[in-house]
VOGU-3710 file (C-alpha; in Angstrom, 3 decimals, decimal comma):
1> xxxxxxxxxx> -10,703/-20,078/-51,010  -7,790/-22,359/-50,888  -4,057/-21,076/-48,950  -2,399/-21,335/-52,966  -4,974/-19,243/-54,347  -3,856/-16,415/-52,811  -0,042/-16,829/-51,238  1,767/-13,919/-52,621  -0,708/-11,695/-51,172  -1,128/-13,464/-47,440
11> xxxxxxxxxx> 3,330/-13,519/-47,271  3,080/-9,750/-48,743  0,417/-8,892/-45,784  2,376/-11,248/-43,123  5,285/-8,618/-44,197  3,640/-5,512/-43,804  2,426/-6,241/-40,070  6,226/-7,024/-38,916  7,308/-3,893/-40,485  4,584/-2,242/-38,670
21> xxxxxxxxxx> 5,200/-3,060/-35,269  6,905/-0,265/-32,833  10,205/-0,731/-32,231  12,258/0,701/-29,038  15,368/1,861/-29,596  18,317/0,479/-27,318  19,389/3,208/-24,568  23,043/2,878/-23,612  23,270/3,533/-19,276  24,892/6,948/-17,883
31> xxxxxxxxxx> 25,612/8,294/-14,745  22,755/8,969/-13,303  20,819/8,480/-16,019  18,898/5,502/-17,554  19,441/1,760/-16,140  19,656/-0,904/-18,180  16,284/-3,529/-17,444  18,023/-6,641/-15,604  16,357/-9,717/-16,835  15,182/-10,124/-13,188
41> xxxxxxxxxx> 13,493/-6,708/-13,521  11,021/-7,160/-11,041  7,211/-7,892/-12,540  4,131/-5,343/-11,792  1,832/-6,435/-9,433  -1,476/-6,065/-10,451  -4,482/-7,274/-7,943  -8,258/-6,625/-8,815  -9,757/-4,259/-6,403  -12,135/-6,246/-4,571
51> xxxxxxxxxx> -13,344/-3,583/-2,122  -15,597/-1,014/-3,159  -15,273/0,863/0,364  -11,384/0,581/0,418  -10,425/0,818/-3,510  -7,424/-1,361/-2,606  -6,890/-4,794/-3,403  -7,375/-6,794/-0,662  -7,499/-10,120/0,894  -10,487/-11,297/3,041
61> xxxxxxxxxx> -11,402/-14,064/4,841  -7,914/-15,392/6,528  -8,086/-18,799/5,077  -6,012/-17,761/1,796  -2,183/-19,127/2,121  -0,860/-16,106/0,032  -1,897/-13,114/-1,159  -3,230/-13,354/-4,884  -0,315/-14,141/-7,135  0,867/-10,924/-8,682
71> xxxxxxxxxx> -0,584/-10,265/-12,837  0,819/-8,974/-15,079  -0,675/-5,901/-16,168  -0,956/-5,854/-20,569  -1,992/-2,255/-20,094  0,658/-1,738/-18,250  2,612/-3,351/-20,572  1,790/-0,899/-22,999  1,434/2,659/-20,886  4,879/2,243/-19,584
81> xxxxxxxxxx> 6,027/3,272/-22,738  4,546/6,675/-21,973  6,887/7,260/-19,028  9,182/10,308/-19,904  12,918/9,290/-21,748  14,769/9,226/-18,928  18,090/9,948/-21,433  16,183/13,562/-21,456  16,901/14,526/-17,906  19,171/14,058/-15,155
91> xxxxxxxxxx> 19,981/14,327/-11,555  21,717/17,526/-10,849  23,886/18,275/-7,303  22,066/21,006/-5,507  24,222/20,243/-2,081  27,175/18,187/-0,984  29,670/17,938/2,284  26,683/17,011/4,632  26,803/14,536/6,969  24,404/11,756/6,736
101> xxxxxxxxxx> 21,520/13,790/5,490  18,252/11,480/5,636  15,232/13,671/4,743  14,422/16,939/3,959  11,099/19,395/4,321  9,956/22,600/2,942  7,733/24,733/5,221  5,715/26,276/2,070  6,147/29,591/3,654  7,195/31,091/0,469
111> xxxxxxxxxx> 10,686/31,601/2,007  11,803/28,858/-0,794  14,479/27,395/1,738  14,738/23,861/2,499  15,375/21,747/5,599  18,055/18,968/5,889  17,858/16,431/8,127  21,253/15,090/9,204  21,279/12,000/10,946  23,235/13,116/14,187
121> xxxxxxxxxx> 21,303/15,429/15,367  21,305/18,907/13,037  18,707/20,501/10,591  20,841/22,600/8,237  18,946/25,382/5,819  19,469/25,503/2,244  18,485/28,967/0,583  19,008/30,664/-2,604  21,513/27,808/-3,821  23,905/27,964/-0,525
131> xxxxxxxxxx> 24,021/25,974/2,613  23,855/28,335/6,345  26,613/27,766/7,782  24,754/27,820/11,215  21,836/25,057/11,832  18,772/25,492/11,937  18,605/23,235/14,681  20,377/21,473/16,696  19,997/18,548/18,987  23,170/16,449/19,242
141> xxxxxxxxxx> 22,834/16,709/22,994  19,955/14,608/22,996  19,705/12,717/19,614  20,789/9,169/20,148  22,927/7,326/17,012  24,182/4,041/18,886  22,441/2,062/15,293  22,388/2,921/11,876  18,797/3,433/11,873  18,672/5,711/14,684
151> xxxxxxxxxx> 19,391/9,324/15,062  17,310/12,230/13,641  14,625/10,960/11,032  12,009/13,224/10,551  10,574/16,494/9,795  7,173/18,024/9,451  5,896/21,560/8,810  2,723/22,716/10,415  0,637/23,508/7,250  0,255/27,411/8,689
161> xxxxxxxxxx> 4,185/27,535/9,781  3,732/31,061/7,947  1,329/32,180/10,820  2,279/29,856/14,058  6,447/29,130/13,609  6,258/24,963/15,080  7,213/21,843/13,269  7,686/18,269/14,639  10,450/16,273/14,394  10,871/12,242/15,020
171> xxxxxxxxxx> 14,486/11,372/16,649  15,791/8,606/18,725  17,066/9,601/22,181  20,374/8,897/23,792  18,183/5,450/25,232  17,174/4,474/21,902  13,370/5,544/22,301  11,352/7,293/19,726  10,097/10,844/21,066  7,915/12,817/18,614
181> xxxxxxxxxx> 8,295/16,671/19,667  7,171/20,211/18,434  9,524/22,696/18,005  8,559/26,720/18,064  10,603/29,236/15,986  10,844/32,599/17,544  9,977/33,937/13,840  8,552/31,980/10,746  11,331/33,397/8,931  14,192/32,779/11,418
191> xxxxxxxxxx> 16,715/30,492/10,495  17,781/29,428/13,900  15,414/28,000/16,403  16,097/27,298/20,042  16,663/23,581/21,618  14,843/24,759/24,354  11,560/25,194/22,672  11,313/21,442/22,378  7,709/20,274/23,656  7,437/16,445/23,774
201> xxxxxxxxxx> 4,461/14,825/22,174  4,905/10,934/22,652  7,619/8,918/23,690  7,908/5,278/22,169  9,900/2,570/23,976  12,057/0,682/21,038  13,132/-3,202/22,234  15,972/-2,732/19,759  18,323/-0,310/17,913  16,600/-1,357/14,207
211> xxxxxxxxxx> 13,121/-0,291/12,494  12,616/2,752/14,597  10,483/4,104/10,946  11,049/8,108/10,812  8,217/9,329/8,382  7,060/12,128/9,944  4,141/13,970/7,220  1,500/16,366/7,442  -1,490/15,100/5,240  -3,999/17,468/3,527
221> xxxxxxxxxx> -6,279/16,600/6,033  -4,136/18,733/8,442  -3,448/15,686/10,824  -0,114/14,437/11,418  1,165/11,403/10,470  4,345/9,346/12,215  5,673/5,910/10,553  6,806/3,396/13,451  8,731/0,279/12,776  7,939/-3,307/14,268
231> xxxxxxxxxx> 10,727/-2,656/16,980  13,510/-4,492/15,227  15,504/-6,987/15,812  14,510/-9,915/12,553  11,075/-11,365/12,109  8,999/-8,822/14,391  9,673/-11,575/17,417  7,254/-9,831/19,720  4,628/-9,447/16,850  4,419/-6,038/17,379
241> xxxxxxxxxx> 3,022/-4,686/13,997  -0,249/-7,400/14,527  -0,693/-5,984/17,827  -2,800/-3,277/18,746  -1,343/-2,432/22,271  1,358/-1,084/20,722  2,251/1,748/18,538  5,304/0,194/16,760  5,007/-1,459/13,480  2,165/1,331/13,002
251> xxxxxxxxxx> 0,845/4,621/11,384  0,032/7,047/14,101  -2,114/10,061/13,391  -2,292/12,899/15,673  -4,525/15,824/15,674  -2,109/18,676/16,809  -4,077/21,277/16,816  -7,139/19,703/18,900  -5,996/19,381/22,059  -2,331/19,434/24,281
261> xxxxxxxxxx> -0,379/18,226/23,612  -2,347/16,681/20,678  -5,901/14,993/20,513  -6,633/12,069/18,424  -8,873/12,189/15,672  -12,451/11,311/15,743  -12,158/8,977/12,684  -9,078/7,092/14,093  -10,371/3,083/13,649  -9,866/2,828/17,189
271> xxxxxxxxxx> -10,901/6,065/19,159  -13,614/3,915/20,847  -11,357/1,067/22,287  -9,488/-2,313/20,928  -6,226/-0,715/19,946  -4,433/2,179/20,716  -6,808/5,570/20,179  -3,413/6,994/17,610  -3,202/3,873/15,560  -4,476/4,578/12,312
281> xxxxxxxxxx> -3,161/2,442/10,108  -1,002/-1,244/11,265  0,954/-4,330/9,869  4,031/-2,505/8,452  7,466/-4,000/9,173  9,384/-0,623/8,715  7,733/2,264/7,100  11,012/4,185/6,939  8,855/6,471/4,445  5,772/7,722/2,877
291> xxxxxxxxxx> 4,568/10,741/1,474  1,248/11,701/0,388  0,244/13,399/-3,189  0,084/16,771/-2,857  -2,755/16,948/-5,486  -5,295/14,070/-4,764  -4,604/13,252/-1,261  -3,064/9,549/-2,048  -1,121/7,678/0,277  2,243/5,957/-0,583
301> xxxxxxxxxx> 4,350/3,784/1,823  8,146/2,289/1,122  7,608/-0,680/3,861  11,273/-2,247/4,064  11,365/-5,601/3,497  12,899/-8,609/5,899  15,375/-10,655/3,864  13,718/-11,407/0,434  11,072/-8,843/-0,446  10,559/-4,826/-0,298
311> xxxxxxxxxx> 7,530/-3,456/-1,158  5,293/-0,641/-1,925  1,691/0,375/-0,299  -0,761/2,750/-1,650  -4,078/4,167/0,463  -6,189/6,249/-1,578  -7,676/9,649/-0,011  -10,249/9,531/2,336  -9,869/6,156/3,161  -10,968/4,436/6,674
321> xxxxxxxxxx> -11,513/1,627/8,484  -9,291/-1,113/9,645  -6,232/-0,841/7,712  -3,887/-3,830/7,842  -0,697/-4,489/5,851  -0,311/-8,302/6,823  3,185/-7,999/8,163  4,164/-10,395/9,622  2,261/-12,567/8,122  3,099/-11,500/4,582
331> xxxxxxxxxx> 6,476/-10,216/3,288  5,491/-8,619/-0,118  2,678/-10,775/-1,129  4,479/-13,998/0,245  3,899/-16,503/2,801  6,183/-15,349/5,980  4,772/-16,957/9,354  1,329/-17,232/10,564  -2,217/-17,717/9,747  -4,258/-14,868/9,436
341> xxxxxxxxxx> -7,732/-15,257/11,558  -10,976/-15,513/9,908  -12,346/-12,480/8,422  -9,282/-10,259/9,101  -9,011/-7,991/6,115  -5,385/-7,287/4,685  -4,328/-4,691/2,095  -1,640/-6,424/-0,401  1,309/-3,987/-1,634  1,026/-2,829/-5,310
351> xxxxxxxxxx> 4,352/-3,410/-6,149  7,489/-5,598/-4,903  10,523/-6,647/-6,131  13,202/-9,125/-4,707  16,740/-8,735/-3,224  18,016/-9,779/-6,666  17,808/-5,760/-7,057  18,393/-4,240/-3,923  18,335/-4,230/-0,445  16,085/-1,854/1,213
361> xxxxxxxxxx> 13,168/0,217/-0,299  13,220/4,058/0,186  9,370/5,286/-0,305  9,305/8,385/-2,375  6,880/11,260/-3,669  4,490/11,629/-6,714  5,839/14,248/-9,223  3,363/17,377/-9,103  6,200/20,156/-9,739  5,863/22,458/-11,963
371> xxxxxxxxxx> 8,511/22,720/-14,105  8,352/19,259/-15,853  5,122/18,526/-16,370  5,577/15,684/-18,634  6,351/13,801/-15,149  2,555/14,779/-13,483  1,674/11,602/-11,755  4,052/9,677/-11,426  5,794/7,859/-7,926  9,181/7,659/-7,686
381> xxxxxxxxxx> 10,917/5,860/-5,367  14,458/4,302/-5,011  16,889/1,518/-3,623  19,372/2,224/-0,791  21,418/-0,292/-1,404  20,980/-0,548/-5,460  20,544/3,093/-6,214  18,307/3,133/-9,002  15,232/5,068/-9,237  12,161/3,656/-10,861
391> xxxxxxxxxx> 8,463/4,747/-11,468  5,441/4,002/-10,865  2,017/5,407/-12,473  -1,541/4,694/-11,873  -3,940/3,300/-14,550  -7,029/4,187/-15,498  -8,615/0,415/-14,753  -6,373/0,924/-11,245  -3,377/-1,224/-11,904  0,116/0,066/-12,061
401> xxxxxxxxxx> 2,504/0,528/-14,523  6,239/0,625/-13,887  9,481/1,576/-15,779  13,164/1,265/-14,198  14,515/5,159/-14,695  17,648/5,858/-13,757  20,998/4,544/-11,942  23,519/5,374/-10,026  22,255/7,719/-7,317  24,704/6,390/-4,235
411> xxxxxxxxxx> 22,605/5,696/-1,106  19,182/6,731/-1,628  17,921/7,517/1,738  15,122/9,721/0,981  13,190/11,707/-1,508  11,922/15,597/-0,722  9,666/17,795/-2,628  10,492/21,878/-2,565  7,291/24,583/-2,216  6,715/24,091/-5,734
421> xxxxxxxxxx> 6,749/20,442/-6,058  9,818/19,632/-7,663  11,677/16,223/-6,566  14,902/15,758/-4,729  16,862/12,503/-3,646  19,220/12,761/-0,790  22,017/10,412/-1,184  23,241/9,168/2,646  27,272/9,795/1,524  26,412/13,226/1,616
431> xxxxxxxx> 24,629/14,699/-1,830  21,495/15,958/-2,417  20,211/16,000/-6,395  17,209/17,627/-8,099  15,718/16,129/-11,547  15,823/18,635/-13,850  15,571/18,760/-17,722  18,954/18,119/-19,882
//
């Protein structure tokens, strides 16, 4: 049939499917609500898993110059309209007047309290909506805060703190090393422990006052986990995170209960020689933090960026092997200096975004609380600098979607989960927030 036979009908059809398409609604920005999408909102970065063992995407044989070029994702184009309104909820103060809080725990004891970090030195206790007036502990004697990215930076509850009463806690000392130490309370349910209980696990030399890391996690495999940064300074000059003599610019994982003061365990990649027996995982330029999903086991790591680039690395469970990160011979998935060798193996990040929106990544926690389910699943994670918080969510076909969420958060130093999963971001001027439904 000819166009004019039939024109009214093909202009009334061509009509109907406009009409028909979904239409979003502008959404004005509030405090600490919704931001408004920059148009240099970062893309998703979507690489096809080409390791069956791993489930990562991954780059293989060294003679690439870049990672592959980031995809975008048309599913994810589409599924990150399913991320919750963030207009529907907000940020609410839980705690203010601290000073310099930078991580919190919960010991699941069933006590509901949580424990805040504060950079100089103190863990304060947070019960029942009110702040102890006493610490929890206290180690200002020894807690060393020459740099801004020293001091007190993590905090890790044995899994059976009910029964046994230690944690471990990451801190640089008045030199400027890293010590990782376990701490015994007197009583699970006290809510003072002694100084003097302090039993030193590992002691880290740290060539300079920057990218000491901090994460400090227990995973559900019951093995602790301790993020190191490259050492500082710019540019990892001593190439510390490709180097496998030392344990900066690293995951360590310790097996705490195996041995004194720990033992390392037997499926660390290099229990048998060629690295360091706690290296578990390597090639990070600053893995200030990461947090596991308390439901499937997952790995997620906020891996600060050097002057362009921040990032965002993902491990599924149960995965081994030789894991590198390619810092420094990626930032993000670009270029930075180097040539990987031949057949060395490097795990891209699934997400990055430039300094055109912040500054410096802080790695958050998957959403498995309780109380808003309509959040199961997803990673948030924030900006220091920027203070937004934005989402990520795993696809079926294993990309990622992502949605900007919300603004206006101050400085987002860390994110914490409570004993019943539900998310907190610690602001560094001295707030602590929990989403909750408006």
């Amino acid at each position: 049939m000819r166009w004019g036979d039939h024109r009214f009908l093909w202009l009334l059809w061509i009509v109907l499917l406009i009409a028909c398409q979904p239409s979003t609604p502008p959404i004005a920005p509030t405090p600490l609500a919704q931001a408004e999408p920059s148009a240099a909102q970062p893309s998703i970065t979507a690489i096809p898993t080409s390791s069956s063992e791993l489930d990562v995407p991954v780059v293989g044989d060294g003679n690439e110059s870049a990672y592959p070029e980031p995809i975008a994702s048309k599913e994810a184009e589409l599924v990150v309209q399913t991320f919750p309104d963030p207009n529907a909820y907000r940020w609410v103060e839980v705690v203010n007047g601290l000073r310099s809080p930078v991580g919190l725990g919960a010991a699941q004891d069933g006590s509901g309290r949580l424990f805040i970090l504060e950079q100089e030195g103190r863990v304060r206790v947070w019960q029942g909506g009110q702040l102890a007036p006493e610490p929890f502990l206290d180690l200002r004697d020894r807690v060393g805060s020459q740099g801004s990215e020293q001091g007190l930076l993590g905090i890790a509850f044995h899994p059976r703190y009910r029964e046994n009463g230690t944690f471990y806690v990451n801190y640089t000392d008045r030199k400027g090393d890293t010590v990782i130490a376990r701490f015994q309370a007197d009583s699970p349910s006290s809510n003072t422990v002694s100084a003097a209980s302090e039993q030193i696990l590992l002691r880290v030399a740290q060539p300079y006052a920057n990218h000491n890391g901090g994460a400090t996690v227990f995973g559900l495999d019951g093995y602790l986990y301790l993020g190191l940064g490259d050492g500082g300074s710019a540019g990892d000059p001593q190439n510390n995170a490709q180097s496998l003599n030392t344990h900066l610019g690293k995951i360590l994982r310790l097996d705490v209960d195996g041995g004194s003061p720990y033992a390392i365990p037997p499926s660390n990649p290099f229990i048998q020689g060629g690295g360091l027996a706690e290296i578990w995982a390597y090639g990070l330029r600053n893995p200030w933090r990461f947090a596991f999903d308390r439901k499937t086991g997952d790995l997620y790591i906020g891996d600060v960026g050097q002057n362009k680039w921040e990032e965002i690395n993902y491990l599924p469970a149960n995965v081994s092997g030789d894991l590198n990160f390619g810092w420094k011979y990626f930032e993000g998935t670009h270029p930075y200096e180097g040539t990987p060798a031949a057949g060395l193996t490097l795990i891209p990040p699934i997400y990055e975004y430039g300094h055109d929106q912040g500054c410096s990544v802080t790695g958050g926690v998957v959403y498995r609380g309780t109380r808003l389910p309509e959040w199961e699943g997803i990673y948030l994670f924030g900006d220091y600098c920027a203070g937004w918080v934005d989402g990520l969510r795993r696809l079926p076909d294993g990309t990622w979607s992502y949605q900007r969420l919300f603004n206006g958060l101050g400085r987002i130093a860390s994110f914490g989960e409570d004993e019943q999963g539900e998310v907190y971001v610690i602001d560094h001027g001295g707030t602590i927030y929990r989403l909750e439904r408006r």
